[in-house]
C-alpha positions in Angstrom: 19.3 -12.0 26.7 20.4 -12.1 30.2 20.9 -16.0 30.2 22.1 -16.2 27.3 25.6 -13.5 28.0 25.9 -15.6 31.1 26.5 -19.3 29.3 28.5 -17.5 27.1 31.2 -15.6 29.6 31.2 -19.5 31.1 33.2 -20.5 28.0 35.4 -17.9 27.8 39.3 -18.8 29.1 41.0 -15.3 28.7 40.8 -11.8 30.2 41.3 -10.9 26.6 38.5 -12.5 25.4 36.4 -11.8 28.0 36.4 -8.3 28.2 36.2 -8.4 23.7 33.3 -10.7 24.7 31.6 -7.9 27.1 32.2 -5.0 25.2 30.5 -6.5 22.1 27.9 -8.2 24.3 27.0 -4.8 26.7 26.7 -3.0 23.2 24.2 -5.6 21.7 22.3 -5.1 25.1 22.2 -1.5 24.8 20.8 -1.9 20.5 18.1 -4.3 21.7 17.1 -2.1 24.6 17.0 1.4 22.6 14.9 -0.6 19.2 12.2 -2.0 22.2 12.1 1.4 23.9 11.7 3.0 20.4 9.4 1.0 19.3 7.2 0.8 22.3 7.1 4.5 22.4 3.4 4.9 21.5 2.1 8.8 19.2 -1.4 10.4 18.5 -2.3 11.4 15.0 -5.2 12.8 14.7 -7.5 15.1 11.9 -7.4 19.0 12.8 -9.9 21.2 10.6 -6.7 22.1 7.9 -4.1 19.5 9.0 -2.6 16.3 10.1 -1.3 16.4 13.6 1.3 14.2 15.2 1.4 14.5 18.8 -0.4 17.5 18.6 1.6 19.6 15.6 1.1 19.6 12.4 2.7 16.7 10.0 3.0 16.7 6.3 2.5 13.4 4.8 4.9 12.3 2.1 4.0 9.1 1.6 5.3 6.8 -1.6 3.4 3.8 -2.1 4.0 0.4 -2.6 2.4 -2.9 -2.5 4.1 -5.6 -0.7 2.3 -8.4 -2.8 4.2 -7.0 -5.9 7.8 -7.2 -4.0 9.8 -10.1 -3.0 9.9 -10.0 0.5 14.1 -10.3 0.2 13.8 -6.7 -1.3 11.1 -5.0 1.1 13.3 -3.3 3.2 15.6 -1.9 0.3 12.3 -0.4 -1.4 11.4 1.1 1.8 14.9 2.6 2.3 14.6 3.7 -1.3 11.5 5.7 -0.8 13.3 7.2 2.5 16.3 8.5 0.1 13.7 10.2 -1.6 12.9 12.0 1.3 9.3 10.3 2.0 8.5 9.9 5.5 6.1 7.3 5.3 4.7 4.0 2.8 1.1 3.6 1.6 0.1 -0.1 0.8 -2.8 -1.2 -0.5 -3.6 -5.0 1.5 -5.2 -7.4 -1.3 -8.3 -9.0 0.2 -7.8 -12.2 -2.3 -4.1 -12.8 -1.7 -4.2 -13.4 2.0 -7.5 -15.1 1.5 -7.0 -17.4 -1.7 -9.3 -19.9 -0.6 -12.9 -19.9 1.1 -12.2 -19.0 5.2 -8.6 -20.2 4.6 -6.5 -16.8 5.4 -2.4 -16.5 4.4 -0.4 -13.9 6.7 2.7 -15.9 6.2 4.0 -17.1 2.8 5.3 -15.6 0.2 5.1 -12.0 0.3 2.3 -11.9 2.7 3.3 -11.6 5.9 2.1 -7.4 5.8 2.8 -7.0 9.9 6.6 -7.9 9.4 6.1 -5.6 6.2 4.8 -2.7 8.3 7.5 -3.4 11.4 10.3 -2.8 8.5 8.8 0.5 7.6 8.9 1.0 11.3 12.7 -0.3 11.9 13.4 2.3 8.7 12.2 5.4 10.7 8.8 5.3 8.3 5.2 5.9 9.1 2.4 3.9 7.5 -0.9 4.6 5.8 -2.6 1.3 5.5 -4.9 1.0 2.5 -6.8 -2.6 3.5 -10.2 -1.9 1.1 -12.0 -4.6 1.5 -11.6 -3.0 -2.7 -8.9 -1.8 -3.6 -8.3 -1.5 -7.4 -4.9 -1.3 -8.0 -5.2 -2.6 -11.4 -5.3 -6.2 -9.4 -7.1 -9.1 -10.3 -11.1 -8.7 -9.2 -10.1 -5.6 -7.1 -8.7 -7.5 -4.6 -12.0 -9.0 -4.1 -11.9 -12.9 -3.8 -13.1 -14.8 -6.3 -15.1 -17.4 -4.2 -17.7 -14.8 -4.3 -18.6 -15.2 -7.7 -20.4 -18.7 -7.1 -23.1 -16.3 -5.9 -24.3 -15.7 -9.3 -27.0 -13.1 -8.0 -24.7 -11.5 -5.6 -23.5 -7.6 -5.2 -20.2 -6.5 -4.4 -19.1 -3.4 -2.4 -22.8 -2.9 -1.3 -24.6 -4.5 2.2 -25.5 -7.7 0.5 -25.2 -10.3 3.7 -23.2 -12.5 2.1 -20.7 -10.2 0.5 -20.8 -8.4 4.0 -20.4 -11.8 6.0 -16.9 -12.7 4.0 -16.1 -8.9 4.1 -16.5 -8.7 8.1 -14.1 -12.2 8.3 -11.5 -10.8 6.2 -11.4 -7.4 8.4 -11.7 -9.4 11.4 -8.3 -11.1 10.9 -6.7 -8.7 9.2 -7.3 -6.4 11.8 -5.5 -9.0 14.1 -2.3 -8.6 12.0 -2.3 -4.6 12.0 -4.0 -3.3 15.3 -1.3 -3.8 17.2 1.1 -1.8 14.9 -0.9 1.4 15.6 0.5 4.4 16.4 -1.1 4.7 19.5 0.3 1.0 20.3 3.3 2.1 19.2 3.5 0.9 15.4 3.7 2.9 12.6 0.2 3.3 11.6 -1.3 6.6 10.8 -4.2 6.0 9.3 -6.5 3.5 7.5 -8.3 4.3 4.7 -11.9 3.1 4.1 -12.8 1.2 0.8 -11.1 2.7 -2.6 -12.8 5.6 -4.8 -15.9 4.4 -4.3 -17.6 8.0 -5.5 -16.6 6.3 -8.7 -18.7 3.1 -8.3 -21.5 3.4 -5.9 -23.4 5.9 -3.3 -24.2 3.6 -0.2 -23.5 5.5 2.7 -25.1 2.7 5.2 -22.3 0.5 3.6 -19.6 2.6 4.1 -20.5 3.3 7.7 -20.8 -0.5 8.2 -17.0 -0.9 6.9 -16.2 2.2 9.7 -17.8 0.1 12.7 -16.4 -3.1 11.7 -12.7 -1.7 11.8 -14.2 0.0 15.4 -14.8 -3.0 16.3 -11.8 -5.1 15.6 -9.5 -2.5 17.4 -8.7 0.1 14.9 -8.8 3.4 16.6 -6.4 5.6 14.2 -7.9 8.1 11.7 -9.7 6.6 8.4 -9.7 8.3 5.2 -11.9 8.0 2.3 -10.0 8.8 -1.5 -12.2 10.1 -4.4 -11.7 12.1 -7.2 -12.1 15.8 -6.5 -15.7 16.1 -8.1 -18.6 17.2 -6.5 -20.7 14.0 -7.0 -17.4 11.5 -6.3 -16.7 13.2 -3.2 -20.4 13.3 -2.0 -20.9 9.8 -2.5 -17.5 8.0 -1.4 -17.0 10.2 1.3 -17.8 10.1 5.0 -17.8 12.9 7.4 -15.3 12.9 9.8 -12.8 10.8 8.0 -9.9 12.7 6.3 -10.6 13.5 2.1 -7.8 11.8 -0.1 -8.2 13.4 -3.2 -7.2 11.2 -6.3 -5.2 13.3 -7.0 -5.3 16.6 -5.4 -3.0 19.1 -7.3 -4.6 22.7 -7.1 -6.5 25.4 -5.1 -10.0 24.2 -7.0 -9.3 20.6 -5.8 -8.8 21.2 -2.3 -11.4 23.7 -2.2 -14.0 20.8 -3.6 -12.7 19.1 -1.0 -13.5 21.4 1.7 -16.9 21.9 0.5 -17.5 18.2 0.5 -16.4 18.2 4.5 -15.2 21.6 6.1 -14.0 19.8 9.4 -11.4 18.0 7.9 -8.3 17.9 6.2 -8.0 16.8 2.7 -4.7 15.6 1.2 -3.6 14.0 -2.4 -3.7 10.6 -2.0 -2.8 9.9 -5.4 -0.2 11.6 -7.0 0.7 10.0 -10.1 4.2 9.7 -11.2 3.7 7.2 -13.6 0.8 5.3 -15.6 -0.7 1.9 -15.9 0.0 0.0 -19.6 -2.7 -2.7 -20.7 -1.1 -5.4 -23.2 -0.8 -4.7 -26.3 -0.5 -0.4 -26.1 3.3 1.4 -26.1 4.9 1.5 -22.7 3.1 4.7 -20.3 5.0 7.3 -19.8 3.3 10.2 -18.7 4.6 14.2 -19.0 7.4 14.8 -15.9 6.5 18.6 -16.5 3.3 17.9 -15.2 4.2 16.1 -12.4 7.0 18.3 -11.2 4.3 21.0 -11.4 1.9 19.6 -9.3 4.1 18.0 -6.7 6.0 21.9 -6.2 2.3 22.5 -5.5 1.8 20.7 -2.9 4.9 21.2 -1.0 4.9 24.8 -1.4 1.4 24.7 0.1 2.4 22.2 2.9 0.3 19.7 1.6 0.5 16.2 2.6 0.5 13.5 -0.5 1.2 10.3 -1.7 3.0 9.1 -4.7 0.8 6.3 -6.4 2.9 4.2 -7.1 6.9 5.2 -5.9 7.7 1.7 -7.3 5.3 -0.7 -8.7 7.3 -4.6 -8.6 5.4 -7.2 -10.2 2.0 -8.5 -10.9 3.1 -11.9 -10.1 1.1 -15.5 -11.4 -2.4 -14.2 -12.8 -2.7 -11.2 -10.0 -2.7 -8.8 -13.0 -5.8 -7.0 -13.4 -8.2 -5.2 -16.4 -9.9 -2.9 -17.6 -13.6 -2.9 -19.4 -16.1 0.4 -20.2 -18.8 -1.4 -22.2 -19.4 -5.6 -22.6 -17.3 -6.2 -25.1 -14.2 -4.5 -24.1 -11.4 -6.1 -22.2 -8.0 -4.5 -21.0 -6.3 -6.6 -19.5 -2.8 -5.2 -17.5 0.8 -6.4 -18.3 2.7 -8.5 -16.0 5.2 -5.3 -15.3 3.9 -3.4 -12.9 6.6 -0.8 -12.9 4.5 1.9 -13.9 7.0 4.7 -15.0 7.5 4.5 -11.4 10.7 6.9 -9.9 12.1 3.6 -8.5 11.5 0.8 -11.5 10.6 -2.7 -11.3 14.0 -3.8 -10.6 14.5 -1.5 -8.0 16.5 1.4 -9.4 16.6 5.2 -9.4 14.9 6.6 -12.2 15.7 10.6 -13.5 12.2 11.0 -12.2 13.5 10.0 -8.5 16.1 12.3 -8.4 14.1 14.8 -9.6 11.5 14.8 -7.0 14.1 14.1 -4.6 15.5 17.7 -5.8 11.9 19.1 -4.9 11.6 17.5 -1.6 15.0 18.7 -0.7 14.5 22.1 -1.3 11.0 22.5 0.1 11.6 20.5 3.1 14.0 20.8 6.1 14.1 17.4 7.3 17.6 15.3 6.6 17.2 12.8 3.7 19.6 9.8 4.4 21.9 9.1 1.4 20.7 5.9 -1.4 20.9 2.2 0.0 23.5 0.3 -2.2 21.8 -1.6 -5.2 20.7 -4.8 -5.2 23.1 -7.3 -7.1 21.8 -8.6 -10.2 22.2 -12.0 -12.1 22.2 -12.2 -16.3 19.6 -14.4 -17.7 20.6 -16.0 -20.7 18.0 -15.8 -23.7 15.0 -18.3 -23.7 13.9 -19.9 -26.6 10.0 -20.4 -26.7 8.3 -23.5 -28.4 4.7 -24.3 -29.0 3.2 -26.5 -26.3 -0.7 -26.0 -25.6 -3.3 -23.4 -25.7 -4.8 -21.7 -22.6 -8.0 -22.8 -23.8 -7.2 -26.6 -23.9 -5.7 -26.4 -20.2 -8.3 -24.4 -18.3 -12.2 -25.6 -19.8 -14.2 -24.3 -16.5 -15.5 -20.8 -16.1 -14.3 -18.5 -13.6 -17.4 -18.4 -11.3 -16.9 -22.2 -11.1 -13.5 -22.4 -10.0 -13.5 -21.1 -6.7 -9.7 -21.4 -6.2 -9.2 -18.3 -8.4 -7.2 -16.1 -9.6 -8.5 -17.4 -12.5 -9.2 -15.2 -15.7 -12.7 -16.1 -17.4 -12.0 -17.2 -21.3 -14.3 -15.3 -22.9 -14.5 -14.2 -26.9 -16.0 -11.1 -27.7 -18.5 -10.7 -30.9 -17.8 -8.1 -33.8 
């Protein structure tokens, strides 16, 4: 910076200029300084028996999530300011193994809308802490789970278990994601809080050895924050997807009997909602989700008049762009598949706007909280499509003739017809 305001004053020919030129130039020097020295300026969060503690005092979460693969990276940092307005203090994002690794050993932390470390260092310019949700499942109503698809031409292979092969990819994609995120720790000084370890898995298996494995492999890649399982609050979810000493996210936590389940499961931790649900899911073909605000309003006054931490799943959705849409299935012939829209019923929608829901809970927050909520961020501008007409070219079934174990490449979707 130094060299650079020193060719500059070399070209300047009046006093006038110069000192226009010095003012502007000594207050650029003073920004950059404050933003390194800000961000540099490293925080403990760590897991007390009832709470979360930053820098040793206790911190309410209140976290909105959002997925950066569903957002045009042109609109992150208005999303994130959008969840600020709302008067969240920090973003949860789910990381989608398959997305940064779309082919075999060949990882993506730059096109697109993958590049999650400048993702995380705009929650970070926006005064916003971070809980990182990396899987190696995730859910999410994404395609496979997040999972890649590569896996597949295992045909005897098990997922989300200590199969050596699903483990061997598993440890490569946590190896260099973990180069992308360790250094925006809190304790590095990044925004980081915590990381959570796989996704519900109460709901899918009980492999504690497999679990522990995913612990020591983010141990060993440099992740030293606070992980955090997220089950339902059942007895037999929490007991299986749950590890001791990692914080309980309760999916979703909304009453005294939930956090008490909780507490039961692991009394030396704290338990938080880690999905609060302000809006729904909608598979193709079924009216547009749109779940009872009563409820919601009800069980988010909950938690902040009990000074719990929480996190809205989802504060805006975006966009299942391509074919990263996931699906649904409860028996082998049943197949839900999820629209493109993921905008969920979502306080801020799909295009980015305040919903009555978002000013609601932004009423709640307000009133229960005594921290200053900035005012919105100006809308994004908007273009007007003009109507398409459609005409018949081919059928999905003509273009794509390989099954989706074959493929390799994915995401692919398997054609498939069910019997009657």
């Amino acid at each position: 910076m130094a060299s650079s305001c020193l060719l500059a004053m070399t070209v300047i020919s009046t006093p006038k200029h110069y000192s226009t030129f010095m003012k502007k130039a000594v207050l650029l020097i003073l920004i950059i300084a404050f933003t390194q020295i800000s961000f540099a300026q490293k925080h403990n969060f760590s897991l007390s028996k009832t709470d979360f503690l930053l820098d040793g005092k206790h911190f309410q979460v209140i976290s909105g999530e959002m997925h950066p693969a569903r957002i045009p990276k042109e609109y992150w940092r208005h999303r994130i300011q959008m969840a600020k307005a709302m008067g969240c203090n920090s973003i949860a994002a789910y990381v989608f193994w398959n997305y940064h690794e779309p082919k075999e050993n060949v990882f993506d932390f730059k096109t697109e809308n993958r590049n999650i470390a400048e993702f995380i260092k705009i929650c970070q310019q926006e005064g916003m802490w971070v809980l990182l949700r990396p899987g190696p499942y995730v859910c999410a109503e994404w395609d496979f789970g997040g999972l890649p698809p590569y896996l597949l031409k295992y045909p005897d292979i098990k997922i989300r278990c200590m199969d050596p092969r699903y483990m061997a990819a598993a440890e490569r994609y946590i190896s260099q994601l973990a180069k992308q995120v360790a250094p925006l720790q809190c304790i590095n000084g990044g925004p980081i809080l915590m990381v959570q370890i796989e996704n519900e898995y109460g709901s899918y298996g009980n492999d504690k050895n497999y679990l522990e494995a995913l612990r020591k492999l983010w141990l060993k890649n440099g992740i030293k924050v606070p992980f955090f399982t997220a089950d339902g609050p059942t007895a037999y979810m929490l007991e299986a997807g749950h590890i001791k000493g990692t914080a309980i996210g309760l999916d979703s936590g909304g009453s005294d009997a939930d956090f008490a389940q909780a507490n039961k499961s692991d009394p030396g931790v704290p338990a938080f909602s880690s999905e609060t649900y302000p809006g729904w899911l909608t598979h193709w073909f079924e009216k547009w989700q749109r779940p009872d605000t009563n409820t919601l309003k009800k069980e988010v006054e909950y938690l902040l008049k009990n000074k719990r931490s929480f996190n809205l799943y989802v504060i805006h959705g975006g966009t299942n762009f391509g074919f990263t849409a996931g699906a649904n299935a409860f028996s082998p012939t049943q197949y839900q598949p999820d629209i493109t829209s993921y905008d969920y019923d979502a306080p801020i929608n799909e295009q980015g706007q305040a919903t009555p829901k978002y000013f609601m809970l932004r009423n709640l927050i307000c009133t229960y909280t005594d921290h200053k909520i900035p005012g919105m961020p100006k809308p994004i501008p908007t273009i007007e499509i003009p109507s398409i007409e459609m005409k018949y070219m081919t059928t999905i079934r003509d273009l794509y003739q390989y099954p989706f174990n074959q493929c390799n490449q994915g995401p692919w979707k398997t054609l498939t017809r069910t019997r009657d």
